[in-house]
TITORLO-465768 format. One record per residue (C-alpha): residue in one letter; x, y, z. Coordinates in steps of 0.25 Angstrom, whole numbers, plus 5000, padded with zeros to 4 digits. Example, Ala and Ser with C-alpha at 12.3 -4.5 7.8 and 13.67 -1.06 7.14 Angstrom:
2
<pt><aa>A</aa><x>5049</x><y>4982</y><z>5031</z></pt>
<pt><aa>S</aa><x>5055</x><y>4996</y><z>5029</z></pt>
This chain:
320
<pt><aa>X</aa><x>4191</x><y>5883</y><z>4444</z></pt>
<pt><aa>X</aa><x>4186</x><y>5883</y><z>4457</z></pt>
<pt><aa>X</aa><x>4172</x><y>5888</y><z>4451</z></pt>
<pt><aa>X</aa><x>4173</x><y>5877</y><z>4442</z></pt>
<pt><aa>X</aa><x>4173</x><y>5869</y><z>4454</z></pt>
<pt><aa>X</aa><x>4162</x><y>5873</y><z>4462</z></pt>
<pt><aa>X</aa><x>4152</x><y>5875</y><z>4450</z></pt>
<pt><aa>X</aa><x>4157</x><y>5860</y><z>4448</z></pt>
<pt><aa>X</aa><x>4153</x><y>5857</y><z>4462</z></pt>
<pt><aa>X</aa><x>4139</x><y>5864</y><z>4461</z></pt>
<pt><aa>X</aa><x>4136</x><y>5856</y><z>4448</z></pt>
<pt><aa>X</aa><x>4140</x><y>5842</y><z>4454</z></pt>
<pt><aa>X</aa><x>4132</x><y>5845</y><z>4468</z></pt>
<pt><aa>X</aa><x>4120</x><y>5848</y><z>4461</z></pt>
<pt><aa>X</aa><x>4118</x><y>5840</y><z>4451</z></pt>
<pt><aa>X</aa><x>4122</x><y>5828</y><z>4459</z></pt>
<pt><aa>X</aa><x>4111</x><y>5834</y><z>4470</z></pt>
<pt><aa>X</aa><x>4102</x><y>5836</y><z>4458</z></pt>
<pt><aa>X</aa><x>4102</x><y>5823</y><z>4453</z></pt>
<pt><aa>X</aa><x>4102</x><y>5815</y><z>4467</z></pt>
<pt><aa>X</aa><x>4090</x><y>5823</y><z>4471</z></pt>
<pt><aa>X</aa><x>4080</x><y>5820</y><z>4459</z></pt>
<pt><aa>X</aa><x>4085</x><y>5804</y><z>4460</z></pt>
<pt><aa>X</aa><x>4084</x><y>5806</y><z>4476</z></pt>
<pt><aa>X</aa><x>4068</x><y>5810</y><z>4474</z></pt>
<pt><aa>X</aa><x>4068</x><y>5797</y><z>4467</z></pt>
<pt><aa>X</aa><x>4077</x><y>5786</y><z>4472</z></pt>
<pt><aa>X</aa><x>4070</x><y>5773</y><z>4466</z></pt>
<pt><aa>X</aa><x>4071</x><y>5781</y><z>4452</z></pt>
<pt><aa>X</aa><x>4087</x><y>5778</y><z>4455</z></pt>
<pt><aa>X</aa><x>4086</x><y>5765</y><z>4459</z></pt>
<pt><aa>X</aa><x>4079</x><y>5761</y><z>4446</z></pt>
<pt><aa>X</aa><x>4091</x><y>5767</y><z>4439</z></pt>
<pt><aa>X</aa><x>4100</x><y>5762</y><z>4446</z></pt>
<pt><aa>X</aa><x>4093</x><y>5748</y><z>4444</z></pt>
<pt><aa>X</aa><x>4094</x><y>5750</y><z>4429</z></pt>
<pt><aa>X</aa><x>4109</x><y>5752</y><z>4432</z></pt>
<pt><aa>X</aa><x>4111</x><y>5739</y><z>4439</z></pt>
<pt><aa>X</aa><x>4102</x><y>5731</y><z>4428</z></pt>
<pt><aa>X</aa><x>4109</x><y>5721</y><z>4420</z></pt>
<pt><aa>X</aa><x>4107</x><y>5729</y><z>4409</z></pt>
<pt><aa>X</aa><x>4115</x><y>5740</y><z>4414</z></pt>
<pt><aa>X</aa><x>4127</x><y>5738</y><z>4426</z></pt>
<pt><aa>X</aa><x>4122</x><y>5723</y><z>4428</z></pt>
<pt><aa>X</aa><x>4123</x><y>5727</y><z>4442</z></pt>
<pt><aa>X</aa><x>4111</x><y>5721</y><z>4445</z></pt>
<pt><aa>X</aa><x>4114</x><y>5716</y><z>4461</z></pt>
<pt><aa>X</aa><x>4114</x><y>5730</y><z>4463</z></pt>
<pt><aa>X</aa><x>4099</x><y>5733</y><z>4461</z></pt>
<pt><aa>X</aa><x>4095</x><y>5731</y><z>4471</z></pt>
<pt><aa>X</aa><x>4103</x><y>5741</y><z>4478</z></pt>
<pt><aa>X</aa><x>4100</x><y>5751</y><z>4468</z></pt>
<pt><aa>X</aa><x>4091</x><y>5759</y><z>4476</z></pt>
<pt><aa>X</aa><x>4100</x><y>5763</y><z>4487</z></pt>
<pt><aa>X</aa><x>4112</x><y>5765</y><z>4477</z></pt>
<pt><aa>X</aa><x>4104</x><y>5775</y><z>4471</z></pt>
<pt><aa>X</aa><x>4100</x><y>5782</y><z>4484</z></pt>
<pt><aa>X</aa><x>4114</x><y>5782</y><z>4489</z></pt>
<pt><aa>X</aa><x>4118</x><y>5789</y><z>4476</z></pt>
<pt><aa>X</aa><x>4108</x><y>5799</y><z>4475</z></pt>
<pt><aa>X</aa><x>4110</x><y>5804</y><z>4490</z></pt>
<pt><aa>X</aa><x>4125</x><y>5804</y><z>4486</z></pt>
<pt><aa>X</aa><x>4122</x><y>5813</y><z>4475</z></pt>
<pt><aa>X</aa><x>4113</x><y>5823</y><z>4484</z></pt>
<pt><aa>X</aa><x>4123</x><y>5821</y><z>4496</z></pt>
<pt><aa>X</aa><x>4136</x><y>5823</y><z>4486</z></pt>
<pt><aa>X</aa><x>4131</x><y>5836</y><z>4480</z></pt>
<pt><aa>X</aa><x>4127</x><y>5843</y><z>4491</z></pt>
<pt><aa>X</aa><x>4140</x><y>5838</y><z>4498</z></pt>
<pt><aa>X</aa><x>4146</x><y>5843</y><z>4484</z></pt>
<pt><aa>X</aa><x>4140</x><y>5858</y><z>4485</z></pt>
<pt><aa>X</aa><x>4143</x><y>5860</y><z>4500</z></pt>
<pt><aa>X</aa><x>4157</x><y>5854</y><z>4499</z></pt>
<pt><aa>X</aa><x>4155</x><y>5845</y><z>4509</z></pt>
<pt><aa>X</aa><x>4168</x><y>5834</y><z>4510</z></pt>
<pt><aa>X</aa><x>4172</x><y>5839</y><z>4496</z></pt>
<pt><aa>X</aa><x>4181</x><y>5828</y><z>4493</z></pt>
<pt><aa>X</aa><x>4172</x><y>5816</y><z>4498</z></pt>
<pt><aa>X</aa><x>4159</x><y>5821</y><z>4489</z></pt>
<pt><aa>X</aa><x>4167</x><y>5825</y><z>4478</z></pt>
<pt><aa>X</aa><x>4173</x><y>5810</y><z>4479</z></pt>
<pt><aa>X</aa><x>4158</x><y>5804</y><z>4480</z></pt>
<pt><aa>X</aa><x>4155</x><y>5811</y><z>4468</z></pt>
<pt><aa>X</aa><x>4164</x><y>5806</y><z>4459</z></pt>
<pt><aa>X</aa><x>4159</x><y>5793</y><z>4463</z></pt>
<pt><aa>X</aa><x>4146</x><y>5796</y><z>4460</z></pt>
<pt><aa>X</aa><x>4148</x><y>5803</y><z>4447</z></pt>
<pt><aa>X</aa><x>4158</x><y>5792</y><z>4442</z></pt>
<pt><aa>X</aa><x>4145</x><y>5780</y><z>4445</z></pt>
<pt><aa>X</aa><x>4135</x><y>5790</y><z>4437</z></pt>
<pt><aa>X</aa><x>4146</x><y>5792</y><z>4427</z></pt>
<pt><aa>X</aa><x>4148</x><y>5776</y><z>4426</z></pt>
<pt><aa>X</aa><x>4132</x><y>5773</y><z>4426</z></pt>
<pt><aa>X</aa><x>4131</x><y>5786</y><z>4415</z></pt>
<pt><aa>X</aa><x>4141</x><y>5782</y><z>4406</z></pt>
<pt><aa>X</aa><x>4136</x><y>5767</y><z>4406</z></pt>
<pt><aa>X</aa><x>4121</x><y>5772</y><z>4403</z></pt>
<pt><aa>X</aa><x>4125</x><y>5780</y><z>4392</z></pt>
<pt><aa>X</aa><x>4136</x><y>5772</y><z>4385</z></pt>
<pt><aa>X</aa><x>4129</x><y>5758</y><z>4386</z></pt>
<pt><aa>X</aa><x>4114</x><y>5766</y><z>4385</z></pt>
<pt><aa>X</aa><x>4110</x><y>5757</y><z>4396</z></pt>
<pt><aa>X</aa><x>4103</x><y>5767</y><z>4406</z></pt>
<pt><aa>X</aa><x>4095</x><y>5778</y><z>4397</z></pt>
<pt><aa>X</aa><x>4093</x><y>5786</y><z>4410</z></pt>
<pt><aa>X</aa><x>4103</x><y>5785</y><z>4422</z></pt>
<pt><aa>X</aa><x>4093</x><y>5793</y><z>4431</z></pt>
<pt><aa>X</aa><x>4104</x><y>5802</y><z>4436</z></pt>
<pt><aa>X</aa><x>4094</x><y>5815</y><z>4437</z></pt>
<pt><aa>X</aa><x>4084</x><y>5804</y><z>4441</z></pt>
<pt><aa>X</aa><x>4070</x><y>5807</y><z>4433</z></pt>
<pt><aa>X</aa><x>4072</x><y>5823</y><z>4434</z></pt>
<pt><aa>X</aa><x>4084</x><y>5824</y><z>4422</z></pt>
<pt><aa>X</aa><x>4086</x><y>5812</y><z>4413</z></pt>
<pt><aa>X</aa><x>4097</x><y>5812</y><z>4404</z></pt>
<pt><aa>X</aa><x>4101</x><y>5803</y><z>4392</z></pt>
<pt><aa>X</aa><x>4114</x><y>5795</y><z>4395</z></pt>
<pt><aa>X</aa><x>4125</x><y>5802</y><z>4390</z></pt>
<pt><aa>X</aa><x>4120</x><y>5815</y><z>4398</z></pt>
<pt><aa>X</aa><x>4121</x><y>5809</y><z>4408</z></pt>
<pt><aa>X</aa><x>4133</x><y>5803</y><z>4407</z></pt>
<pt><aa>X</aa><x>4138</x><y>5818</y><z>4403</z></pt>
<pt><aa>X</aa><x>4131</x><y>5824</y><z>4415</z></pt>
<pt><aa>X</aa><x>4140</x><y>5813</y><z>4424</z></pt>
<pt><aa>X</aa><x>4154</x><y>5817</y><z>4417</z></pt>
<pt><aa>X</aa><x>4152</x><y>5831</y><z>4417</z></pt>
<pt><aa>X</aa><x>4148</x><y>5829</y><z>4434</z></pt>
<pt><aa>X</aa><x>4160</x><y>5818</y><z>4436</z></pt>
<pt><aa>X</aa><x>4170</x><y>5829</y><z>4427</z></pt>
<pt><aa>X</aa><x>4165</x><y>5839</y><z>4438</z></pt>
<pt><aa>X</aa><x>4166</x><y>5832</y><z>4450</z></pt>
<pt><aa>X</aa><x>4181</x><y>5827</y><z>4446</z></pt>
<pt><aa>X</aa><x>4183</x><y>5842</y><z>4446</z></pt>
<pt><aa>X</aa><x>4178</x><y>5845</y><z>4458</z></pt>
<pt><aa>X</aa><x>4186</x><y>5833</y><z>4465</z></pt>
<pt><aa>X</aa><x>4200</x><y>5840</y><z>4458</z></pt>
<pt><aa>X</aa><x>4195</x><y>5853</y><z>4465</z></pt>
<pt><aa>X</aa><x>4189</x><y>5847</y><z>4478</z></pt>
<pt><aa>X</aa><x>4199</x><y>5856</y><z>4487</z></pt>
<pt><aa>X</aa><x>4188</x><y>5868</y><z>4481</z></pt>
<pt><aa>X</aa><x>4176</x><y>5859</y><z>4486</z></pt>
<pt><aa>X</aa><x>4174</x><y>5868</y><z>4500</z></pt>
<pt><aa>X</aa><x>4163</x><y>5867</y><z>4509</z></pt>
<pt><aa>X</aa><x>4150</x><y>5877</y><z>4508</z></pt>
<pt><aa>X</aa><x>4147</x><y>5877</y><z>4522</z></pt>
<pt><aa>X</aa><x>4153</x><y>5871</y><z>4535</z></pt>
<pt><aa>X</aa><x>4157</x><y>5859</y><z>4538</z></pt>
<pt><aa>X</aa><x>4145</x><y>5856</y><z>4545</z></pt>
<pt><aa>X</aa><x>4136</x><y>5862</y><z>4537</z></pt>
<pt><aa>X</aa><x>4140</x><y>5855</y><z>4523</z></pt>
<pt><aa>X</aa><x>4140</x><y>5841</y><z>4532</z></pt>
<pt><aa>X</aa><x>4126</x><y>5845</y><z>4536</z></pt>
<pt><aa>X</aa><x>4119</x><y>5849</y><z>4520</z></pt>
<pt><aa>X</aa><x>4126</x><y>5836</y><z>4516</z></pt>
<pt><aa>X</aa><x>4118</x><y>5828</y><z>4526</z></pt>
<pt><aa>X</aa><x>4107</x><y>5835</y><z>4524</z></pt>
<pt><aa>X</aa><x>4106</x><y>5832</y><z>4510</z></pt>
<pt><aa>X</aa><x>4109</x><y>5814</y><z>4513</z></pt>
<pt><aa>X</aa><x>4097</x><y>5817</y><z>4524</z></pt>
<pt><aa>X</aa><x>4089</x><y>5823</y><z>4514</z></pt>
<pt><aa>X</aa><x>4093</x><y>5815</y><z>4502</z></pt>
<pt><aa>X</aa><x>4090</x><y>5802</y><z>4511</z></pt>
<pt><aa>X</aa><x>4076</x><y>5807</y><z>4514</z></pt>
<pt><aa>X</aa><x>4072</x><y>5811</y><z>4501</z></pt>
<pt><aa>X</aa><x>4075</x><y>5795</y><z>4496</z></pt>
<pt><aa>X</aa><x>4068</x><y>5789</y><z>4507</z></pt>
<pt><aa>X</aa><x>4055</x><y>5799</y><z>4505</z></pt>
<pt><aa>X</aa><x>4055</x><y>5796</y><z>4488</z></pt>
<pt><aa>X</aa><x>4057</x><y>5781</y><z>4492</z></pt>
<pt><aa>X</aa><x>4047</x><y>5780</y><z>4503</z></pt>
<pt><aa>X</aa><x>4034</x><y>5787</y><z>4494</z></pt>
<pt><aa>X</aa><x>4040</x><y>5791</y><z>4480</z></pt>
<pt><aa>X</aa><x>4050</x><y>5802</y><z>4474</z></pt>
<pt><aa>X</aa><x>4048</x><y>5817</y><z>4481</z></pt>
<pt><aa>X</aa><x>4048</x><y>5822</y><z>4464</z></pt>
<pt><aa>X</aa><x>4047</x><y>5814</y><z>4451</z></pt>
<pt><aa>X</aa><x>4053</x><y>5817</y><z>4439</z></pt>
<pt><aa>X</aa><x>4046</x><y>5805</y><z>4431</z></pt>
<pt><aa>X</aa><x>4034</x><y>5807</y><z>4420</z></pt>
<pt><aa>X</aa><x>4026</x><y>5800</y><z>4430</z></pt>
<pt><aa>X</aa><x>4025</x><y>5809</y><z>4443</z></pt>
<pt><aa>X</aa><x>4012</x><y>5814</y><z>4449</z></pt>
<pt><aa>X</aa><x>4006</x><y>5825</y><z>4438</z></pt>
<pt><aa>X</aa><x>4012</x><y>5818</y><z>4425</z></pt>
<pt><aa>X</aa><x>4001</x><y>5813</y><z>4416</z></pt>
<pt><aa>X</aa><x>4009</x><y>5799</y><z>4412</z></pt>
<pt><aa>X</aa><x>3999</x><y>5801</y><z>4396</z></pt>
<pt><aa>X</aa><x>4008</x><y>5814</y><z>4393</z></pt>
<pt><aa>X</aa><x>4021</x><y>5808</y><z>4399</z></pt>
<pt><aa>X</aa><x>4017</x><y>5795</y><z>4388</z></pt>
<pt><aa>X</aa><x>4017</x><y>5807</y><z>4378</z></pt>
<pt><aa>X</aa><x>4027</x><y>5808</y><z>4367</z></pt>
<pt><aa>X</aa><x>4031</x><y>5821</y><z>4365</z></pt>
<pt><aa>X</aa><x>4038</x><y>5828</y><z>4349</z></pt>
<pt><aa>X</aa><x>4051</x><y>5827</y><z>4356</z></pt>
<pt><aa>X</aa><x>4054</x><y>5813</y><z>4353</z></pt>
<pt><aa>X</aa><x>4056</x><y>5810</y><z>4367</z></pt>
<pt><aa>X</aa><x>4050</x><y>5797</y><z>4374</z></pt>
<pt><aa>X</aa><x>4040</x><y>5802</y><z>4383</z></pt>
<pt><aa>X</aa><x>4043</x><y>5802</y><z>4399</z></pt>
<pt><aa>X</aa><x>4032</x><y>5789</y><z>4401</z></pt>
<pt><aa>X</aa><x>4033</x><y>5780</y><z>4390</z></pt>
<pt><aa>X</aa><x>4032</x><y>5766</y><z>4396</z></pt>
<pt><aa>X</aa><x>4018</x><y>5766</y><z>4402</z></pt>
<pt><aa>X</aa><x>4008</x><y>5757</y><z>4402</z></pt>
<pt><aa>X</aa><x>3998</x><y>5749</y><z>4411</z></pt>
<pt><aa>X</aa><x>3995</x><y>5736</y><z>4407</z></pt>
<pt><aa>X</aa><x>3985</x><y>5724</y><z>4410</z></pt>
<pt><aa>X</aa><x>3985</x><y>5711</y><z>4402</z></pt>
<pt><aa>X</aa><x>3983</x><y>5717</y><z>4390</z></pt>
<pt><aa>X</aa><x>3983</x><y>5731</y><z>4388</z></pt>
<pt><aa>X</aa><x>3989</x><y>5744</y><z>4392</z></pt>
<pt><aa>X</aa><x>3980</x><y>5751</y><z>4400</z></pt>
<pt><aa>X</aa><x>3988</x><y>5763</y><z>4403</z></pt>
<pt><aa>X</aa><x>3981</x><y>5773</y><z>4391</z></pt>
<pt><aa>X</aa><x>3967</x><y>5772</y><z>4399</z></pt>
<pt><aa>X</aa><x>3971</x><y>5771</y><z>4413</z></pt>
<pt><aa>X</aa><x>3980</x><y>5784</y><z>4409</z></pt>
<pt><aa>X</aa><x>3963</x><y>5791</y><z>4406</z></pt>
<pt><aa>X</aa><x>3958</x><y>5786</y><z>4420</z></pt>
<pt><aa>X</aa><x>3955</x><y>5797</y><z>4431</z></pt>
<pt><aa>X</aa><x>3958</x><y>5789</y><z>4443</z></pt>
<pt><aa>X</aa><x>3971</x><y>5780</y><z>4441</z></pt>
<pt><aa>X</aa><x>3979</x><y>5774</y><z>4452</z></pt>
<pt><aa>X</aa><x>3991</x><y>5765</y><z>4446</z></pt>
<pt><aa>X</aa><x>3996</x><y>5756</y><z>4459</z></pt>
<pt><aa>X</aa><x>4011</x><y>5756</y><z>4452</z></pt>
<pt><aa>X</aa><x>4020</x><y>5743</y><z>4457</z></pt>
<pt><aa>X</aa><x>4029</x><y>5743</y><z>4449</z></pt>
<pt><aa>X</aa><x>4037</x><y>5729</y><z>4452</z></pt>
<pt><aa>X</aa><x>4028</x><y>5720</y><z>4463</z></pt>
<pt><aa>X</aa><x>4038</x><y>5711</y><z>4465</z></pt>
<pt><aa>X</aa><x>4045</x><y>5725</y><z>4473</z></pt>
<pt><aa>X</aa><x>4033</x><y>5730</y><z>4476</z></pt>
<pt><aa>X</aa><x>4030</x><y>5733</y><z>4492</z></pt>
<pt><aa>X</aa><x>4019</x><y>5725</y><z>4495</z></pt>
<pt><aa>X</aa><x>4014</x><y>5732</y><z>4508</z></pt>
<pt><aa>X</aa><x>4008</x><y>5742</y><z>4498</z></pt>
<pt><aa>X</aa><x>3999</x><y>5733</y><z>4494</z></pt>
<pt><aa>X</aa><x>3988</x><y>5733</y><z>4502</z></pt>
<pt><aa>X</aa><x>3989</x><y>5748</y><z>4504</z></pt>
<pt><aa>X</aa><x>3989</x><y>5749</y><z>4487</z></pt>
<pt><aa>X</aa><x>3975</x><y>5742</y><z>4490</z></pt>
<pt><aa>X</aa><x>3968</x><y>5750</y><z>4498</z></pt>
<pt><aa>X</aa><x>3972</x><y>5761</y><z>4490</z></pt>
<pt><aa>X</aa><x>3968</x><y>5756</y><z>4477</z></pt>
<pt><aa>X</aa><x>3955</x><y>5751</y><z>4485</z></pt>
<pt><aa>X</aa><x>3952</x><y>5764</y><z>4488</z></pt>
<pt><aa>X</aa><x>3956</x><y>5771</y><z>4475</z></pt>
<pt><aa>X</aa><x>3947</x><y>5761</y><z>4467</z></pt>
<pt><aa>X</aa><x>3934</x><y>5765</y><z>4475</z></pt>
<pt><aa>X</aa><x>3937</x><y>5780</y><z>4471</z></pt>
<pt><aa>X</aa><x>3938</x><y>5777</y><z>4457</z></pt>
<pt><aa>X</aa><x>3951</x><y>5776</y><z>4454</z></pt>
<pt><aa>X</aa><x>3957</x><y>5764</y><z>4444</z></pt>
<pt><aa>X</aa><x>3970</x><y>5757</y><z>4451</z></pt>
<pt><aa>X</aa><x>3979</x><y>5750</y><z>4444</z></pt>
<pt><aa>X</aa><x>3991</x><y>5742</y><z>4448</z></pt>
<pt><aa>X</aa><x>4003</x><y>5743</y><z>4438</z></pt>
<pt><aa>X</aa><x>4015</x><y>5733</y><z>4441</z></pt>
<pt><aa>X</aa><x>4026</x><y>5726</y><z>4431</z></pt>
<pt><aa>X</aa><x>4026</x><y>5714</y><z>4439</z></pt>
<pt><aa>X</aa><x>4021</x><y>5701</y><z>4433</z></pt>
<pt><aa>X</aa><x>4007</x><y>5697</y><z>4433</z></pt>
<pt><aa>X</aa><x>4007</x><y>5687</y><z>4443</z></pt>
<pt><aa>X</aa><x>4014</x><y>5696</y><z>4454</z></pt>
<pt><aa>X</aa><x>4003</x><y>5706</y><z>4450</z></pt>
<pt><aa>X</aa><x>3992</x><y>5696</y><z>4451</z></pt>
<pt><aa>X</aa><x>3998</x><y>5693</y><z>4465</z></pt>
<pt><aa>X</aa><x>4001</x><y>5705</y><z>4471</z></pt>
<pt><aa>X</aa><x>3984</x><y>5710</y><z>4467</z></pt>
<pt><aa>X</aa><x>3980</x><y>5697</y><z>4473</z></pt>
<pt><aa>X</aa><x>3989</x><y>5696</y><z>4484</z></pt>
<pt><aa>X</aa><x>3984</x><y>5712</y><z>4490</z></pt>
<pt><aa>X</aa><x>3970</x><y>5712</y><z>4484</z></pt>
<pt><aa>X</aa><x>3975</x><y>5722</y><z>4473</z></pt>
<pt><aa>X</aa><x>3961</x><y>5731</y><z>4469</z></pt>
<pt><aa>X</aa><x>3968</x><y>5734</y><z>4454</z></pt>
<pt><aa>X</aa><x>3974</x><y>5729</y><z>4442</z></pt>
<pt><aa>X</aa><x>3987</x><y>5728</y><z>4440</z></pt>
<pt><aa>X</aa><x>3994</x><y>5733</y><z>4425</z></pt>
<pt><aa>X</aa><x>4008</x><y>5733</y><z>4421</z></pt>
<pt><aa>X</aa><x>4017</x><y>5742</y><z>4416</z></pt>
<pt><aa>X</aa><x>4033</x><y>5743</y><z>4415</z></pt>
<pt><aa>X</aa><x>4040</x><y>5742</y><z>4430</z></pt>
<pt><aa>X</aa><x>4050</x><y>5754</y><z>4425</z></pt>
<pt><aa>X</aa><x>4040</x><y>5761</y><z>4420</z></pt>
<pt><aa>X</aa><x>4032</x><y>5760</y><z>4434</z></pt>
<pt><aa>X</aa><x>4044</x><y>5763</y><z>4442</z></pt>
<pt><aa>X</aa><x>4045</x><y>5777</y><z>4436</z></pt>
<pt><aa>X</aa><x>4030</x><y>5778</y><z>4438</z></pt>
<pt><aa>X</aa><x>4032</x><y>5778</y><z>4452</z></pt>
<pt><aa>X</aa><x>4043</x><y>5774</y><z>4462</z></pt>
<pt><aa>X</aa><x>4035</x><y>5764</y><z>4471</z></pt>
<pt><aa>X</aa><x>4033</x><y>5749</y><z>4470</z></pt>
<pt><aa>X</aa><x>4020</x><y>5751</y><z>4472</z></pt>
<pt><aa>X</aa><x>4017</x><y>5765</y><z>4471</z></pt>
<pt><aa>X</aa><x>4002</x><y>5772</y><z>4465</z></pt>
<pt><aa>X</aa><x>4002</x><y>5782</y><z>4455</z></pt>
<pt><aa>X</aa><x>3986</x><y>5789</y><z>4453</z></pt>
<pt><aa>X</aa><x>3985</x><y>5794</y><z>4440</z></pt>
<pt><aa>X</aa><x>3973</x><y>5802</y><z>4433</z></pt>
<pt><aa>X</aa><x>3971</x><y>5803</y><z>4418</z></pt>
<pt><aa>X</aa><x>3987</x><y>5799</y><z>4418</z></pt>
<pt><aa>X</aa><x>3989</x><y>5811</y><z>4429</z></pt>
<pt><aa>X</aa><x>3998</x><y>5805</y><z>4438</z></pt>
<pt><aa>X</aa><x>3991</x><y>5813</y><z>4451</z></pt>
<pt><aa>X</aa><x>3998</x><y>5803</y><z>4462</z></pt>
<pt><aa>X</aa><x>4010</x><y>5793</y><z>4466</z></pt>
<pt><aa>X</aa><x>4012</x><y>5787</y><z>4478</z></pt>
<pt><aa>X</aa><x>4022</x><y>5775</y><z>4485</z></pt>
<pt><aa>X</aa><x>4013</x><y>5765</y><z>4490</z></pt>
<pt><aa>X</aa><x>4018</x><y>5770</y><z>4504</z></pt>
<pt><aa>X</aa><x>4010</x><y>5783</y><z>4502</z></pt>
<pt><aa>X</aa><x>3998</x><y>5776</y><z>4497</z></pt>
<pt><aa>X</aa><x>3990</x><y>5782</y><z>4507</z></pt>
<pt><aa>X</aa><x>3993</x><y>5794</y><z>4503</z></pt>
<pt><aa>X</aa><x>3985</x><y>5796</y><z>4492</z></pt>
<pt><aa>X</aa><x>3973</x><y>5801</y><z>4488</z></pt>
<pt><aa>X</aa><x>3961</x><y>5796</y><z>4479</z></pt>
């Protein structure tokens, strides 16, 4: 039994590490999910929303922090205790996605793993069975080291955990597990393949009053797509630095575009307003946010090669 018990707690620890880690290297991934959540449509928790950004940090830390503390026995009864908390939430949230079919995807492995609903909801009863166990046998949870020590690689991992959210939302996630990270080729991720499946980018497009320009803009050499995605949330100190960018990109040949899903008269606007060298298309916000996790943020394709992404805080950065 006591095997059964420390396999348990190997099993829980990591993957509760693993999953808090590849939603750590992408914090605002979370907080989209979790505003789905809170949509009318869902929870019809919408007064949370605007919290859903550090809800979702706290809760991904307390996943790191919570199975590392698990595998180094650190205050066995209190972690175990968090974990049931958690587990219970995901259970709750898991159960609700697949029963009602309301959330298709609850981003609990982030972009890395995705799962259909009910596997997820299986994957969350299997770890809330395990963690129940282990609770029943917490007397057999014993620190791996001393006191000190197991109090010291806890906080290392909350320090570290902490400055892992703060780099990915200052310039953009330390590794993407979307189908648009740099080195994708967004045509072949269009493609569909004998396997029936819906191909990983299937909502692209890049419109002007009237046509979707995407298809011939995908063939271009020299392609920088200024990405701002909503510019009503849209930081507007980046502006004048997005301009003296695309002034100097357009003299080297490059063709800018401005891609938003705001309305046409806060488009007009906001080129007027900073002088904009570039025409601004429109293309789904959701769609946008995968693209990149800035609001604004520029993305350099060539041929559909996705060779750069950048924050707007890193503009200067980059290199034409």
């Amino acid at each position: 039994m006591k095997i059964l018990i420390h396999i348990a707690r190997i099993i829980v620890g990591a993957l509760f590490i693993f999953s808090g880690f590849v939603k750590l290297v992408d914090p605002i991934g979370s907080q989209y999910k979790f505003e789905e959540y809170f949509s009318e449509g869902v929870l019809n928790l919408e007064f949370l929303i605007p919290y859903a950004l550090p809800f979702a940090i706290f809760l991904i830390v307390a996943e790191i922090v919570l199975g590392v503390a698990l595998l180094v026995g650190w205050k066995a009864k209190f972690t175990v205790n968090s974990l049931k908390i958690i587990i219970l939430l995901f259970l709750f949230l898991t159960w609700y996605s697949a029963y009602y079919n309301k959330v298709t995807d609850c981003g609990c492995f982030g972009d890395a793993i995705k799962l259909k609903p009910w596997e997820t909801f299986y994957k969350d009863v299997l770890l809330t069975v395990l963690i129940f166990l282990i609770g029943a046998k917490i007397k057999w949870i014993k620190p791996i080291f001393s006191k000190n020590n197991n109090g010291i690689i806890v906080l290392l991992s909350l320090v570290i955990s902490c400055g892992i959210t703060y780099y990915s939302l200052a310039h953009l996630p330390i590794i993407d597990f979307r189908a648009y990270a740099i080195g994708k080729n967004i045509p072949e991720g269009m493609e569909y393949k004998d396997d029936g499946e819906i191909p990983p980018i299937h909502d692209f497009f890049l419109e002007d009053a009237q046509n979707d320009l995407a298809p011939q803009i995908l063939k271009m050499d020299k392609v920088i797509l200024v990405i701002m995605s909503s510019l009503e949330k849209s930081e507007y100190a980046a502006f004048p630095e997005i301009k003296k960018m695309a002034d100097n990109a357009i003299a080297k040949g490059y063709k800018v575009y401005g891609v938003s899903a705001s309305f046409t008269d806060i488009i007009q606007l906001t080129k007027k307003k900073f002088k904009l060298p570039f025409e601004i298309l429109f293309c789904d916000e959701t769609t946008l946010k995968t693209m990149i996790r800035a609001n604004p943020g520029v993305m350099i394709l060539k041929k559909g090669t996705i060779v750069e992404k950048k924050n707007w805080t890193d503009i200067d950065d980059i290199e034409l």
